[in-house]
C-alpha positions, 0 to 999 in steps of 0.5 A: 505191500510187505508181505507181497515183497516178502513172498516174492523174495521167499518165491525167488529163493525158491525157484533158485533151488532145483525144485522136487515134488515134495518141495513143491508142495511145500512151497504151496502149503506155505502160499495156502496158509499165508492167504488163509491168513491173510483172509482172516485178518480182512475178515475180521477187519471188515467185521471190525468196521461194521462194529460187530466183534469189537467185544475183545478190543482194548481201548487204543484198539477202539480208538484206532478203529474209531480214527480209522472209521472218522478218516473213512466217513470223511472220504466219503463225505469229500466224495458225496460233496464233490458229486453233488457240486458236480451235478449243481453245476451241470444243472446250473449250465443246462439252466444258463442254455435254457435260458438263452434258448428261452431269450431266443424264442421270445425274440422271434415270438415278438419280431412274429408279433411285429409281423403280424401287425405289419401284414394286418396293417397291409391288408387291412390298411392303417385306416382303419385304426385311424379312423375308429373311435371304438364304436367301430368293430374290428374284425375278429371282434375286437377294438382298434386298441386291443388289436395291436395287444392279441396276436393276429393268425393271417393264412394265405389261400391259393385264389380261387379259379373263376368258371368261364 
């Protein structure tokens, strides 16, 4: 950030002065060699940080390279652990709705059930399950005590026209 300032503040003096072609080129020889500089510098800091070229390092070098590498990892260990405390929660909440939908189809599974019983009972007529001591077969194959336990598939037809 100072060195931006610096360059600024070197810019503004010279677009004060009255600017020639030679000037000019200066100015920009000058501009070249601070961002070749520059670009040095972030190489051989990115060379540092993947642990290559450390050869000419003194040891407060190293440990500042090293404290440096241990607040780095710890960002990205804060920033592992938040996404996947996002995504834990995301997963709980799409679990909570499944759930809940899960609760929602169990209850029209049983009132469908109740229903079934209830028709069975009305076209079958609660007699039959009265009077049957379990020597009687049911329809479908089935006792008087297992019929309220199996689901019961009733189909409506449309009533057959009689030929005249």
């Amino acid at each position: 950030m100072k060195s931006v300032i610096e360059r600024y503040k070197a810019s503004r003096e010279d677009q004060q002065q009255i600017m020639n072609p030679l000037s000019e080129a200066k100015y920009w020889q000058r501009e070249a060699a601070i961002l070749r500089q520059q670009l040095e510098n972030l190489r051989e800091n990115h060379w540092q940080m993947m642990g290559e070229q450390i050869t000419g390092l003194g040891v407060k070098d190293l440990q500042n390279l090293e404290s440096r590498l241990e607040m780095s990892l710890r960002g990205v260990r804060m920033k592992k652990e938040q996404i996947l405390t996002d995504e834990i929660q995301d997963l709980n909440r799409k679990g909570t709705i499944i759930h809940q939908e899960n609760m929602v189809l169990y209850k029209k599974i049983n009132l469908m059930h109740q229903e079934n019983i209830e028709l069975y009972k009305k076209v079958y007529g609660t007699r039959d399950i009265s009077t049957a001591n379990g020597n009687t077969p049911a329809p479908y194959g089935s006792s008087a005590g297992e019929e309220l336990n199996i689901p019961i598939h009733l189909q409506l037809s449309q009533p057959q026209q009689q030929q005249q």
